[in-house]
Backbone as XML, in Angstrom:
<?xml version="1.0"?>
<chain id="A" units="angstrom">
  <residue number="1" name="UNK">
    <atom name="N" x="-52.298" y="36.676" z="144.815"/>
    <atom name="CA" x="-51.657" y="37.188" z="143.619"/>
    <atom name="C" x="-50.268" y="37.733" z="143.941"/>
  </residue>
  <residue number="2" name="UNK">
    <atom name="N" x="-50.408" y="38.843" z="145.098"/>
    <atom name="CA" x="-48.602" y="39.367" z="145.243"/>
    <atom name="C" x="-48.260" y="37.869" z="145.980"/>
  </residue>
  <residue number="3" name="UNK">
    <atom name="N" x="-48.706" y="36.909" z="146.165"/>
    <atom name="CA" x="-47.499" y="35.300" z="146.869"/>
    <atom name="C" x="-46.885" y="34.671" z="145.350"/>
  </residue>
  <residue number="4" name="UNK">
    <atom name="N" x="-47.490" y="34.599" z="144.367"/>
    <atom name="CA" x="-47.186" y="34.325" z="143.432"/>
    <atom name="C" x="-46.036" y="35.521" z="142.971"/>
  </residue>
  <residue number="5" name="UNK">
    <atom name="N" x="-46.290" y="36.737" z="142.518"/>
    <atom name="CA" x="-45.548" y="37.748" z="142.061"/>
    <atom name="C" x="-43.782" y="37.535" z="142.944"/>
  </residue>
  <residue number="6" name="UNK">
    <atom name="N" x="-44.362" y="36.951" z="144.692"/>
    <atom name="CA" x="-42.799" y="37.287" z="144.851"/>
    <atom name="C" x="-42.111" y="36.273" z="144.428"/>
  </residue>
  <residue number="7" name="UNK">
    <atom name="N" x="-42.905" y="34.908" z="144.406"/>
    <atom name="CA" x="-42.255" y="33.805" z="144.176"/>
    <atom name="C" x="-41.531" y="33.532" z="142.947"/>
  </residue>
  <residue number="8" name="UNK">
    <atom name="N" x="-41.974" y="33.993" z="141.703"/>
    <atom name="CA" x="-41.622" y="34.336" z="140.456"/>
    <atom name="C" x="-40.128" y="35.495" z="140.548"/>
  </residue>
  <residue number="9" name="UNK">
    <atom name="N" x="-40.535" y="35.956" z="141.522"/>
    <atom name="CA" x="-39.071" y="37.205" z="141.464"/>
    <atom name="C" x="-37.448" y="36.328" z="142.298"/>
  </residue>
  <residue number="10" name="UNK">
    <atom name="N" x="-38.274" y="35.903" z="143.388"/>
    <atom name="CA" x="-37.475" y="34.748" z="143.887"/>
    <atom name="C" x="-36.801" y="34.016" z="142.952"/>
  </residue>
  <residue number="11" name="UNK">
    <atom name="N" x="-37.197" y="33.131" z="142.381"/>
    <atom name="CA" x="-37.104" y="32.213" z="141.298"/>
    <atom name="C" x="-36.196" y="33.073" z="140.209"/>
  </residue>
  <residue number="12" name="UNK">
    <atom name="N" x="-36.478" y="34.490" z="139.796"/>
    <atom name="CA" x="-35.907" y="35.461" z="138.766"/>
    <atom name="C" x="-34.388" y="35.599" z="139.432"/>
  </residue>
  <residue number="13" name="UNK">
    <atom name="N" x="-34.350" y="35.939" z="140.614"/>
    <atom name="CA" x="-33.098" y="36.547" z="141.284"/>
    <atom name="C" x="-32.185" y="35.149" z="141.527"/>
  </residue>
  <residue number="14" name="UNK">
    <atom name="N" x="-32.921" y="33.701" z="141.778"/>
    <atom name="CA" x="-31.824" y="33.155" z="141.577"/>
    <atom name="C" x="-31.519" y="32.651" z="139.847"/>
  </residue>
  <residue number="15" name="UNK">
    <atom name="N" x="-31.667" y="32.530" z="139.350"/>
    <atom name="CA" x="-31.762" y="32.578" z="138.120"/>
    <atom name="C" x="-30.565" y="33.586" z="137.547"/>
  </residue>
  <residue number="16" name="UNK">
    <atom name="N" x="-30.693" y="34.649" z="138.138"/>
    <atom name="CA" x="-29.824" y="35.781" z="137.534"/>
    <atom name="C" x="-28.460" y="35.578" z="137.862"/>
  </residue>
  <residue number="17" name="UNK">
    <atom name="N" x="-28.506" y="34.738" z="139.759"/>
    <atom name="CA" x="-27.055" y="34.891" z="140.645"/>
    <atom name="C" x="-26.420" y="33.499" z="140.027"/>
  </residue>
  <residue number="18" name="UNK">
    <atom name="N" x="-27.637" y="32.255" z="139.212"/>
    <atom name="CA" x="-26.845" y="31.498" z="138.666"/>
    <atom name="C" x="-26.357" y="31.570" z="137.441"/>
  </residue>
  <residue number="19" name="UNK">
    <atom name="N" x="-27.154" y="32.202" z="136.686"/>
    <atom name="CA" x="-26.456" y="32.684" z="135.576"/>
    <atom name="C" x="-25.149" y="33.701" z="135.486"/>
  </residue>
  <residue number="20" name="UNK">
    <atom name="N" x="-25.281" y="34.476" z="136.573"/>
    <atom name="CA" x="-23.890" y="35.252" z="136.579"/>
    <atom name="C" x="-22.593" y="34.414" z="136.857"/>
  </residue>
  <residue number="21" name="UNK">
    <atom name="N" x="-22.912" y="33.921" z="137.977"/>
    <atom name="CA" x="-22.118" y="32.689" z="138.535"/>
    <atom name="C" x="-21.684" y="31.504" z="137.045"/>
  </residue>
  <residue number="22" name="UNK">
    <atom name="N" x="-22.208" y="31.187" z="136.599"/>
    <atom name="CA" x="-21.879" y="30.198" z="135.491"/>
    <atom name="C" x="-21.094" y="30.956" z="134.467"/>
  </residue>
  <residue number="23" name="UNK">
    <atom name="N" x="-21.529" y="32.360" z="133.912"/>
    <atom name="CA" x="-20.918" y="33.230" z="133.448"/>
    <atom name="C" x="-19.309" y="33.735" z="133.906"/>
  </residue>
  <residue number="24" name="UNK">
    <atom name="N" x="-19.267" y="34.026" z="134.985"/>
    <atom name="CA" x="-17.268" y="34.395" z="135.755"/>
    <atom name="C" x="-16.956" y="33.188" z="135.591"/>
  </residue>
  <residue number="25" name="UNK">
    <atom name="N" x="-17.705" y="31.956" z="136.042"/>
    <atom name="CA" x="-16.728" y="30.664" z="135.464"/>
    <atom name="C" x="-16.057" y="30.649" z="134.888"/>
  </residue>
  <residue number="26" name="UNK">
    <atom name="N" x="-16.992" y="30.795" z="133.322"/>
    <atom name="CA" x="-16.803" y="30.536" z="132.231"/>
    <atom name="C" x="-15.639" y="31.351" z="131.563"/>
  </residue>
  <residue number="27" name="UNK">
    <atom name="N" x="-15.857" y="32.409" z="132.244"/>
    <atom name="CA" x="-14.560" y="33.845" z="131.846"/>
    <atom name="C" x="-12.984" y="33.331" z="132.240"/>
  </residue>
  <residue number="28" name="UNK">
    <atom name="N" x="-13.161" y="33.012" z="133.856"/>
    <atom name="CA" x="-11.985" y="32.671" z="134.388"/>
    <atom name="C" x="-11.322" y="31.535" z="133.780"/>
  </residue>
  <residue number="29" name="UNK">
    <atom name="N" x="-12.228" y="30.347" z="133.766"/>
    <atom name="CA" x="-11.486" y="29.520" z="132.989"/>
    <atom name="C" x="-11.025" y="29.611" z="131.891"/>
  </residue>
  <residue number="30" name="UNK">
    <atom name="N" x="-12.026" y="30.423" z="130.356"/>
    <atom name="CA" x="-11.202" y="30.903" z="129.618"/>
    <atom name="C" x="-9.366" y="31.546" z="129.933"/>
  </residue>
  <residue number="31" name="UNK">
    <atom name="N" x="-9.516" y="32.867" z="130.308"/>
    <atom name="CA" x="-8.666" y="33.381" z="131.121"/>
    <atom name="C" x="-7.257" y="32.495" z="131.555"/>
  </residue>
  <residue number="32" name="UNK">
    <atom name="N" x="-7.839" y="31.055" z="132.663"/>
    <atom name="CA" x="-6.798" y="30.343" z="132.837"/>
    <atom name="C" x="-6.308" y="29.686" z="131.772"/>
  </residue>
  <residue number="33" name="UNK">
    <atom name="N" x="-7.186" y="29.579" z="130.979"/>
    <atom name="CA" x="-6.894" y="28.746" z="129.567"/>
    <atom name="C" x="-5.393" y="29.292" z="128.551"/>
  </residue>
  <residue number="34" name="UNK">
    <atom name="N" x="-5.684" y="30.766" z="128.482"/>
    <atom name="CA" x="-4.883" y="31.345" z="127.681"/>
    <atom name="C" x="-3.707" y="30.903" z="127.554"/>
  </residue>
  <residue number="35" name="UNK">
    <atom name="N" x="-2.592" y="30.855" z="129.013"/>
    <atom name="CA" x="-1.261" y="30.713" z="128.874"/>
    <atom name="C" x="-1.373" y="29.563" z="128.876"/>
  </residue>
  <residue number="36" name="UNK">
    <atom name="N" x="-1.923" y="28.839" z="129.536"/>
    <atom name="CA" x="-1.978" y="27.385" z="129.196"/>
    <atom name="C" x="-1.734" y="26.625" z="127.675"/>
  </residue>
  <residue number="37" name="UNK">
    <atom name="N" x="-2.793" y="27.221" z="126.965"/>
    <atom name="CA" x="-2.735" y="26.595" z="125.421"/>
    <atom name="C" x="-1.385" y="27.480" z="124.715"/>
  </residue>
  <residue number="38" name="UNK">
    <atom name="N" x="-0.955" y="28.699" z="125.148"/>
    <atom name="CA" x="0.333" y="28.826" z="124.298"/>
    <atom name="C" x="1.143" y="27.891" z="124.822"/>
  </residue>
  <residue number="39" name="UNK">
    <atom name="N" x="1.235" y="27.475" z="125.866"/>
    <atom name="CA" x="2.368" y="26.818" z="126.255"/>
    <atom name="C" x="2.427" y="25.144" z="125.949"/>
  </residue>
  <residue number="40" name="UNK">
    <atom name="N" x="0.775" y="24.728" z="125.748"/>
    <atom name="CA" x="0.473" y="23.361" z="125.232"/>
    <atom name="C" x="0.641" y="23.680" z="123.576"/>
  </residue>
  <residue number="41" name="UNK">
    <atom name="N" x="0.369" y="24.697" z="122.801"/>
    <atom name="CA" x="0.741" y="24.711" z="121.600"/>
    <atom name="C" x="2.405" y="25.301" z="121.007"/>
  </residue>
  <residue number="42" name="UNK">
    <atom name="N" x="3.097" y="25.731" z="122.188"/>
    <atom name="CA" x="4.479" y="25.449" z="121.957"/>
    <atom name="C" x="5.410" y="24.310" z="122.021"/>
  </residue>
  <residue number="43" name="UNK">
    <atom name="N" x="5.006" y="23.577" z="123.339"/>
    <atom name="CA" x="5.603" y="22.154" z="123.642"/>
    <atom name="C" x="5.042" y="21.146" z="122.553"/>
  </residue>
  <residue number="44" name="UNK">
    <atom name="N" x="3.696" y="21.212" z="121.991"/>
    <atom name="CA" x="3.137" y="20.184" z="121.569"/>
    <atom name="C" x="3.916" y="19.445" z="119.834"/>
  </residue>
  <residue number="45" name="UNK">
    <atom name="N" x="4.771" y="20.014" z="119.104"/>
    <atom name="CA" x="5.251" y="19.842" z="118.089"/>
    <atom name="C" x="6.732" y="19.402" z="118.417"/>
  </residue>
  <residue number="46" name="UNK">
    <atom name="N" x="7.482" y="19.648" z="119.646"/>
    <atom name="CA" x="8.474" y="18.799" z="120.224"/>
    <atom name="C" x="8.343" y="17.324" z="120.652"/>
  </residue>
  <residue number="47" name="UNK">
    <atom name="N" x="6.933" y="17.902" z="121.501"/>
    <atom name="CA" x="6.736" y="16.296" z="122.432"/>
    <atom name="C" x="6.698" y="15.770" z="121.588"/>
  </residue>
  <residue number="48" name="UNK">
    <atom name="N" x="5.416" y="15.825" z="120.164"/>
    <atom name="CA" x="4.944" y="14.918" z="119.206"/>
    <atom name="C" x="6.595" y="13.768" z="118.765"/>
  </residue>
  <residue number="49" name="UNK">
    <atom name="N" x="7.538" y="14.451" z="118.657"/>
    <atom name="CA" x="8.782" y="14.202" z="117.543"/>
    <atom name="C" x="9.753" y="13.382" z="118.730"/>
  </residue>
  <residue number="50" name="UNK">
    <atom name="N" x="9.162" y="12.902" z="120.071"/>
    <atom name="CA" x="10.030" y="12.456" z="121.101"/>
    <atom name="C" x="9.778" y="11.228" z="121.456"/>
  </residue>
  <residue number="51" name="UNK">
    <atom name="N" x="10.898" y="10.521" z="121.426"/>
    <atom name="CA" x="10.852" y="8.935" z="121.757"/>
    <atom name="C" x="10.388" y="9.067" z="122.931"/>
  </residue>
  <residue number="52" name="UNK">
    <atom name="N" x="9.720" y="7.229" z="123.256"/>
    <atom name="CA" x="8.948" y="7.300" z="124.577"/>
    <atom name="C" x="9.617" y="7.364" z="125.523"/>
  </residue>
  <residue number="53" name="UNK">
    <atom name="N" x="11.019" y="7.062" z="125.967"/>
    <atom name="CA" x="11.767" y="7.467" z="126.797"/>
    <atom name="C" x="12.141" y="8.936" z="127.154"/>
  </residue>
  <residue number="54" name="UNK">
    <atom name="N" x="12.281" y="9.584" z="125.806"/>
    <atom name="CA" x="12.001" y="11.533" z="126.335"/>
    <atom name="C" x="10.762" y="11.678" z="126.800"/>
  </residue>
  <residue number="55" name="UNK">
    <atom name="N" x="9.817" y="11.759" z="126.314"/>
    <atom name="CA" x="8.419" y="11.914" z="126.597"/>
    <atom name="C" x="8.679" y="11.608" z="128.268"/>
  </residue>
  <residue number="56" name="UNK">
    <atom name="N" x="8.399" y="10.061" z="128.690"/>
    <atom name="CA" x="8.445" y="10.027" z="130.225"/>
    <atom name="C" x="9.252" y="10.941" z="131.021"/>
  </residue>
  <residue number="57" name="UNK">
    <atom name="N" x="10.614" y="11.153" z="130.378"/>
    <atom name="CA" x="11.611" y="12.341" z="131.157"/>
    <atom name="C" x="11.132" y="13.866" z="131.021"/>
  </residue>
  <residue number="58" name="UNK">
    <atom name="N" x="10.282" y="14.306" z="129.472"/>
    <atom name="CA" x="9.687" y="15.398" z="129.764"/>
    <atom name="C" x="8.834" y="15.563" z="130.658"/>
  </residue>
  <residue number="59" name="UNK">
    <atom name="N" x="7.897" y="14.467" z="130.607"/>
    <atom name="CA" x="6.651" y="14.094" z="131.626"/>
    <atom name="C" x="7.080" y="14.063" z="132.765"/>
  </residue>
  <residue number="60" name="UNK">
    <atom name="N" x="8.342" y="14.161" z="133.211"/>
    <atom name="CA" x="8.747" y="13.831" z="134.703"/>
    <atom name="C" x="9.100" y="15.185" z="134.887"/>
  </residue>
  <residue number="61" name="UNK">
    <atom name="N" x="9.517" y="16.174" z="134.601"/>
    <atom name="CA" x="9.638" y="17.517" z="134.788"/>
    <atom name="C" x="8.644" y="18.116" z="135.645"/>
  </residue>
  <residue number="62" name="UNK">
    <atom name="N" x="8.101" y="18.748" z="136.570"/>
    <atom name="CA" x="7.308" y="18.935" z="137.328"/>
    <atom name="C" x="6.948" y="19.709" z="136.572"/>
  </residue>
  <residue number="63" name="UNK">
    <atom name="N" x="7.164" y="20.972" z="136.573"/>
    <atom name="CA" x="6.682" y="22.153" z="135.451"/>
    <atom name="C" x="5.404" y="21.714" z="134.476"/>
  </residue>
  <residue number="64" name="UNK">
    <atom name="N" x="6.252" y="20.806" z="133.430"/>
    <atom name="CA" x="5.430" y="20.360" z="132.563"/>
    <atom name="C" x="4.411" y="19.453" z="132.561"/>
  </residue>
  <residue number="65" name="UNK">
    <atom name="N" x="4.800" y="18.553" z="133.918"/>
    <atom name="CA" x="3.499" y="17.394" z="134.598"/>
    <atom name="C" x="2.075" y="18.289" z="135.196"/>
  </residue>
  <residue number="66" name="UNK">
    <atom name="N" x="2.676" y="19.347" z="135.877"/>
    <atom name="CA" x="1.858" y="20.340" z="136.265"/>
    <atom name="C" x="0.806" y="21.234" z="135.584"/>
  </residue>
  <residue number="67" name="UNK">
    <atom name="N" x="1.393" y="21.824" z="134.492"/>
    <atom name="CA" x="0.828" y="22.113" z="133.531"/>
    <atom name="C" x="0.348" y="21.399" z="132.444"/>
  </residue>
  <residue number="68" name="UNK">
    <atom name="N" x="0.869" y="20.402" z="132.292"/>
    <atom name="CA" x="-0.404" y="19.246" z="131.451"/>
    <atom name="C" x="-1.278" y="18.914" z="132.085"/>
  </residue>
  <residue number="69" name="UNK">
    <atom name="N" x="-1.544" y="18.565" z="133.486"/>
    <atom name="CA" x="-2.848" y="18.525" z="134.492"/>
    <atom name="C" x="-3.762" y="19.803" z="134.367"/>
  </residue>
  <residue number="70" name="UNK">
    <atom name="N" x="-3.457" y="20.366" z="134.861"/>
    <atom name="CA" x="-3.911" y="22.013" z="134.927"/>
    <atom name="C" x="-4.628" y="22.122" z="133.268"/>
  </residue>
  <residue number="71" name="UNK">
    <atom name="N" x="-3.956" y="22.400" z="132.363"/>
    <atom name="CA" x="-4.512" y="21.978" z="131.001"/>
    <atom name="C" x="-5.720" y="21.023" z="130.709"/>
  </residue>
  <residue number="72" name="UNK">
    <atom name="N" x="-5.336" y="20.156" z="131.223"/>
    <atom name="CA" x="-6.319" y="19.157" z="130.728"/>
    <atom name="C" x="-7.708" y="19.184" z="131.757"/>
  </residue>
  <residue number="73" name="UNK">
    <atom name="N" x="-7.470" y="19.592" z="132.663"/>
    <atom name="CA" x="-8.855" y="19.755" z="133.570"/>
    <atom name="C" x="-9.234" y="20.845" z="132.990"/>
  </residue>
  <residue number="74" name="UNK">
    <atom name="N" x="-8.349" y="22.155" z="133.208"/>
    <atom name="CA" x="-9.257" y="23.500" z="133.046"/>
    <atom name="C" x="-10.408" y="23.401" z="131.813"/>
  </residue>
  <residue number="75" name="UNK">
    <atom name="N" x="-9.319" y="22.935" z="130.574"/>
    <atom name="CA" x="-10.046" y="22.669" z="129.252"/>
    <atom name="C" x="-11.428" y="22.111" z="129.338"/>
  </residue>
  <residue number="76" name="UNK">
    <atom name="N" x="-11.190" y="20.420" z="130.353"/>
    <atom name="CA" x="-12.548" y="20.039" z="130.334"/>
    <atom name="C" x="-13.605" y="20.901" z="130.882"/>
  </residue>
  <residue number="77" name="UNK">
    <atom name="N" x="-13.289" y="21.315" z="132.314"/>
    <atom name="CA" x="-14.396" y="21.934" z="132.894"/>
    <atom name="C" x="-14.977" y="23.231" z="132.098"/>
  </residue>
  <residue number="78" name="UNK">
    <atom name="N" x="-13.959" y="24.003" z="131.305"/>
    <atom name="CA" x="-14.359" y="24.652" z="130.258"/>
    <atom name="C" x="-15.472" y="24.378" z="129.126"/>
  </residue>
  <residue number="79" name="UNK">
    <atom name="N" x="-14.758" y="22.740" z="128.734"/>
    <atom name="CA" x="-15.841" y="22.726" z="127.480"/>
    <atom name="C" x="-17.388" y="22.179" z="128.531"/>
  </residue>
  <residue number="80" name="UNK">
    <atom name="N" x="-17.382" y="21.831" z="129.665"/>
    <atom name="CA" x="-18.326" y="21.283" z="130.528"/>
    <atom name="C" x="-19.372" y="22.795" z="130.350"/>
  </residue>
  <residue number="81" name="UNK">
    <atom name="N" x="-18.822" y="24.309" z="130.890"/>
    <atom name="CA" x="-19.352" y="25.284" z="131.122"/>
    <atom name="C" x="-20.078" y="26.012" z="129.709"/>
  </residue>
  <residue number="82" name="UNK">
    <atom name="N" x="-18.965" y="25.856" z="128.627"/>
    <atom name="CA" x="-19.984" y="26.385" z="126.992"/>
    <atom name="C" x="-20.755" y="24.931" z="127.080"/>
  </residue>
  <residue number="83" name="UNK">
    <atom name="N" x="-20.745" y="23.750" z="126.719"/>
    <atom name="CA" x="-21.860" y="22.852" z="126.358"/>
    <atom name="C" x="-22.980" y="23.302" z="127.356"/>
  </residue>
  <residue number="84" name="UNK">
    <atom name="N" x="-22.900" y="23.073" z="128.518"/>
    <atom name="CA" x="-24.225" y="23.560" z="129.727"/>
    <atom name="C" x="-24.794" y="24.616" z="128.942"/>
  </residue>
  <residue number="85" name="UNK">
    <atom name="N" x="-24.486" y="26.001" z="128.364"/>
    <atom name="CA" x="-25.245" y="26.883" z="127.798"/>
    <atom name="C" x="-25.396" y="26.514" z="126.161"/>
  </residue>
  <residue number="86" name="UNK">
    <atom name="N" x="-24.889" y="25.711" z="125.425"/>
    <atom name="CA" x="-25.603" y="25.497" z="123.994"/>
    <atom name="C" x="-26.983" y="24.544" z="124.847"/>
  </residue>
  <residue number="87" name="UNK">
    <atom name="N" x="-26.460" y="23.654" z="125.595"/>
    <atom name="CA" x="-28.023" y="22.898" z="125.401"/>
    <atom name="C" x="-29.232" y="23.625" z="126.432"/>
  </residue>
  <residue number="88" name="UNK">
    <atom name="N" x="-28.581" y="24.587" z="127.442"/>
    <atom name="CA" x="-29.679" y="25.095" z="127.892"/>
    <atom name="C" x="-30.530" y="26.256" z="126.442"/>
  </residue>
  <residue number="89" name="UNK">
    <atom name="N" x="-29.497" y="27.053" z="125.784"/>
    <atom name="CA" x="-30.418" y="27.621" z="124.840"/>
    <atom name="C" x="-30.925" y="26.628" z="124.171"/>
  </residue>
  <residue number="90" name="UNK">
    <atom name="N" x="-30.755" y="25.980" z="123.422"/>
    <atom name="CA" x="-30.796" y="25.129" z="122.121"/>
    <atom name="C" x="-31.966" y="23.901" z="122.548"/>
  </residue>
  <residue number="91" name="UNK">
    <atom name="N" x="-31.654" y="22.983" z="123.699"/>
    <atom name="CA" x="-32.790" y="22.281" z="124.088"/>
    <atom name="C" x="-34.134" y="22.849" z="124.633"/>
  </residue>
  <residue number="92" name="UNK">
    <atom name="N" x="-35.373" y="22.375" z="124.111"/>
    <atom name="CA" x="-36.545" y="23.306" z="124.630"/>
    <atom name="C" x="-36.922" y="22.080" z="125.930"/>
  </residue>
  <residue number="93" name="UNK">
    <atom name="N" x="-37.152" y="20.512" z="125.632"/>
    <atom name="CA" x="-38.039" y="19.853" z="126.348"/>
    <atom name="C" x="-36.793" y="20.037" z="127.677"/>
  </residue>
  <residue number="94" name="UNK">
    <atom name="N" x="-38.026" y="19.900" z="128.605"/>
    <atom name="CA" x="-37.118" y="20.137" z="130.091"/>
    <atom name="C" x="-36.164" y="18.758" z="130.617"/>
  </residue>
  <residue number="95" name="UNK">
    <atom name="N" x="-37.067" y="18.178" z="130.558"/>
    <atom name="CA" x="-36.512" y="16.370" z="130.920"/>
    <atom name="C" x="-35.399" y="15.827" z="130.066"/>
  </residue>
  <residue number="96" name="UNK">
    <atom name="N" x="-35.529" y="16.104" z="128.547"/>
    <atom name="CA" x="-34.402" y="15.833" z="127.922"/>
    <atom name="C" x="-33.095" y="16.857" z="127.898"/>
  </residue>
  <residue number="97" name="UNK">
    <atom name="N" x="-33.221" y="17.972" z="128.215"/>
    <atom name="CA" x="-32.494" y="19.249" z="128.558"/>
    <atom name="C" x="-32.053" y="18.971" z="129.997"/>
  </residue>
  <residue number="98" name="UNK">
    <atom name="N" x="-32.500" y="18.262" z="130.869"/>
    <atom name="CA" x="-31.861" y="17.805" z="132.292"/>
    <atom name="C" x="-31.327" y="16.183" z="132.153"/>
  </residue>
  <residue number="99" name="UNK">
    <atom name="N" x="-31.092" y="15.680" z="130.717"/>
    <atom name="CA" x="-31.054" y="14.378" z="131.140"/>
    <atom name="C" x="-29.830" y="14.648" z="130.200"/>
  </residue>
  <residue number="100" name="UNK">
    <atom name="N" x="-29.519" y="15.304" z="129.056"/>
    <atom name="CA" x="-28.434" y="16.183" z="128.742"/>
    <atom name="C" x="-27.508" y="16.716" z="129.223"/>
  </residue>
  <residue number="101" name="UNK">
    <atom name="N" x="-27.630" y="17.549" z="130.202"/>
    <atom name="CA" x="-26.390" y="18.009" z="131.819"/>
    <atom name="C" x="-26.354" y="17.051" z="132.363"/>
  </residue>
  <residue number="102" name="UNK">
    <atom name="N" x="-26.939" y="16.453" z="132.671"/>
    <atom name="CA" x="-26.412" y="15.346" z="133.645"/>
    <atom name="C" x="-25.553" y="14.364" z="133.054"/>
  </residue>
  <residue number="103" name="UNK">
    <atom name="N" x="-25.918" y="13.955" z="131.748"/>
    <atom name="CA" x="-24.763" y="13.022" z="131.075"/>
    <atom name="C" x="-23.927" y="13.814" z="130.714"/>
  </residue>
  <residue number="104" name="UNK">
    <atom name="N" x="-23.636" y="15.022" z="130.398"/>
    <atom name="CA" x="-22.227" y="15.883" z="130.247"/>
    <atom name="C" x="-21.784" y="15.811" z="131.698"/>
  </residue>
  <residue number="105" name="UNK">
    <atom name="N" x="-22.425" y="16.194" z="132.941"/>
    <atom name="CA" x="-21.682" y="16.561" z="133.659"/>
    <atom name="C" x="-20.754" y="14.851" z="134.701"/>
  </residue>
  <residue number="106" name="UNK">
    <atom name="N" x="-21.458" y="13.899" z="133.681"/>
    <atom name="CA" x="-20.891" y="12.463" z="134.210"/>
    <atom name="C" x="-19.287" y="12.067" z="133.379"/>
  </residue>
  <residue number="107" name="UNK">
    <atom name="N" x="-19.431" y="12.885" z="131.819"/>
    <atom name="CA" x="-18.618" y="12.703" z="130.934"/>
    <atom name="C" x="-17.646" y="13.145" z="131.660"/>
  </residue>
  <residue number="108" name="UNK">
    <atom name="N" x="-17.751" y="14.982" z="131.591"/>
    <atom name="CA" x="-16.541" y="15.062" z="132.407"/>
    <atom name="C" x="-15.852" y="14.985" z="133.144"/>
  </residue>
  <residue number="109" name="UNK">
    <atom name="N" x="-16.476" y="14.611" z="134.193"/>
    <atom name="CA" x="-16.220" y="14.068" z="135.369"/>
    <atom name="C" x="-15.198" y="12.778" z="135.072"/>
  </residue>
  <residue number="110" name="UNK">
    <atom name="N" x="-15.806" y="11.853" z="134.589"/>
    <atom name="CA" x="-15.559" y="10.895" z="134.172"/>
    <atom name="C" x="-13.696" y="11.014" z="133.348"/>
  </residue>
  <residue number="111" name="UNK">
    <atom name="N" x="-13.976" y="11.678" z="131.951"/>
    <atom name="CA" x="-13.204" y="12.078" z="131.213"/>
    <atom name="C" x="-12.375" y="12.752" z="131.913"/>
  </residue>
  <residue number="112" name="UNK">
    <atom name="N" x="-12.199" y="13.589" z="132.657"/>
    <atom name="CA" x="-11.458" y="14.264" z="133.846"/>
    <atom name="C" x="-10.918" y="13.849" z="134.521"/>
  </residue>
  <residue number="113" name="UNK">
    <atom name="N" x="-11.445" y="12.426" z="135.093"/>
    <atom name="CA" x="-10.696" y="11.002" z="136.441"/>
    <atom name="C" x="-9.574" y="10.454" z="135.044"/>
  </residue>
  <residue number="114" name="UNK">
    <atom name="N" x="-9.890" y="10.382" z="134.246"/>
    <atom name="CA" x="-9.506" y="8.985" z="133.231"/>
    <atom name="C" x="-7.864" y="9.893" z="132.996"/>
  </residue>
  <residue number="115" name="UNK">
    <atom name="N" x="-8.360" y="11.504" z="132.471"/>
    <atom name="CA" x="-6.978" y="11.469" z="131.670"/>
    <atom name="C" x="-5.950" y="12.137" z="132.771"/>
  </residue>
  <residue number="116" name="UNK">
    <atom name="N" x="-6.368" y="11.827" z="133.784"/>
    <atom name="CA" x="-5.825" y="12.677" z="135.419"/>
    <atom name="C" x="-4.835" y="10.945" z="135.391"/>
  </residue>
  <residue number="117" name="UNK">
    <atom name="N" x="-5.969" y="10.103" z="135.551"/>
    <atom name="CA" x="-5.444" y="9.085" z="136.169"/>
    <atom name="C" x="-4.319" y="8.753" z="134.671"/>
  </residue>
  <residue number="118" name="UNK">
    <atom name="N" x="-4.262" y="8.647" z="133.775"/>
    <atom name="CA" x="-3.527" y="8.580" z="132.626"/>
    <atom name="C" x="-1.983" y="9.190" z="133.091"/>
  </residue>
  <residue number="119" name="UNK">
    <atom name="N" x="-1.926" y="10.235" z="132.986"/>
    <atom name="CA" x="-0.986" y="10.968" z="133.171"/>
    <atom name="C" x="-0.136" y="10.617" z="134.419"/>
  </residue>
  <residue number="120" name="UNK">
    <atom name="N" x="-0.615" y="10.390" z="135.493"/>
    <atom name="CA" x="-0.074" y="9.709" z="136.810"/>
    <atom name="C" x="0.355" y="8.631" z="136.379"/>
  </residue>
  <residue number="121" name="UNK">
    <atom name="N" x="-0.046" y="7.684" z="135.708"/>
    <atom name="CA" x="0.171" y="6.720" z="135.838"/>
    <atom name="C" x="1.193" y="6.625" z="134.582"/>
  </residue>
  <residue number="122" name="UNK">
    <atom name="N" x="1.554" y="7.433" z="133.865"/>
    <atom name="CA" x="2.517" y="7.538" z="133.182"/>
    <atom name="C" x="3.819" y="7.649" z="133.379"/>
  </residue>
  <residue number="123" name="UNK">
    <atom name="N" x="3.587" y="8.739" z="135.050"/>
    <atom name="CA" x="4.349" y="8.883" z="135.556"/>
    <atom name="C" x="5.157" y="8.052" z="136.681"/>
  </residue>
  <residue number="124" name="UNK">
    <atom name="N" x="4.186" y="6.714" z="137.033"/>
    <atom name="CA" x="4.191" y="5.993" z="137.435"/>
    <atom name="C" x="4.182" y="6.061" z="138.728"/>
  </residue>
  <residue number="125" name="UNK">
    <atom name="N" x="3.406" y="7.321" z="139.411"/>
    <atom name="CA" x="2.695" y="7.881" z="140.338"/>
    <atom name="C" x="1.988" y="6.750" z="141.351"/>
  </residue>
  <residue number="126" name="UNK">
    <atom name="N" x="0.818" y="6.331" z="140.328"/>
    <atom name="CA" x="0.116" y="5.559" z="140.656"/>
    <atom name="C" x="0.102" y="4.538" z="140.224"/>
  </residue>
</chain>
């Protein structure tokens, strides 16, 4: 009976260090998010209004190549960290609740290579 009791506490304590852990993630990246989106929602009504030849020359600015990367990952891995907790509350069955993270965590991944590799290759990086 106490082999069971510790094993359950075991199991409790990591539980807690991953949930905390997923939690500062989730903070920090918010956090990094902040200046980021003022600065993607200040530029973003210029870029929109810029021939494709500005655009590539804005895009060539390091500053702004930098921070559109940075942007566009943090964001994803962001929305990666709230979806992980709607479907851990929200999904009950276990198998479909693990077959759920795993196709988010392929999306972003995925979605993450694509608009990385986008942007490079805009730049003609790659």
């Amino acid at each position: 009976m106490n082999k069971k009791l510790e094993e359950g506490n075991e199991v409790s304590k990591k539980s807690n260090e991953s949930g905390l852990k997923h939690w500062w993630q989730q903070k920090l990246s918010a956090v990094a998010m902040f200046p980021l989106t003022i600065w993607f929602l200040i530029n973003l009504p210029s870029f929109l209004s810029l021939s494709y030849t500005s655009k590539v020359a804005w895009l060539e600015k390091t500053t702004n190549s930098v921070f559109l990367i940075l942007f566009l990952l943090i964001s994803s891995y962001h929305m990666k960290l709230g979806l992980i907790v709607v479907i851990e509350d929200y999904i009950h069955n276990n198998f479909i609740k693990r077959l759920l993270i795993k196709a988010l965590q392929i999306f972003t991944l995925a979605s993450s290579v694509l608009l990385l590799v986008l942007v490079l290759k805009f730049l003609r990086i790659i």
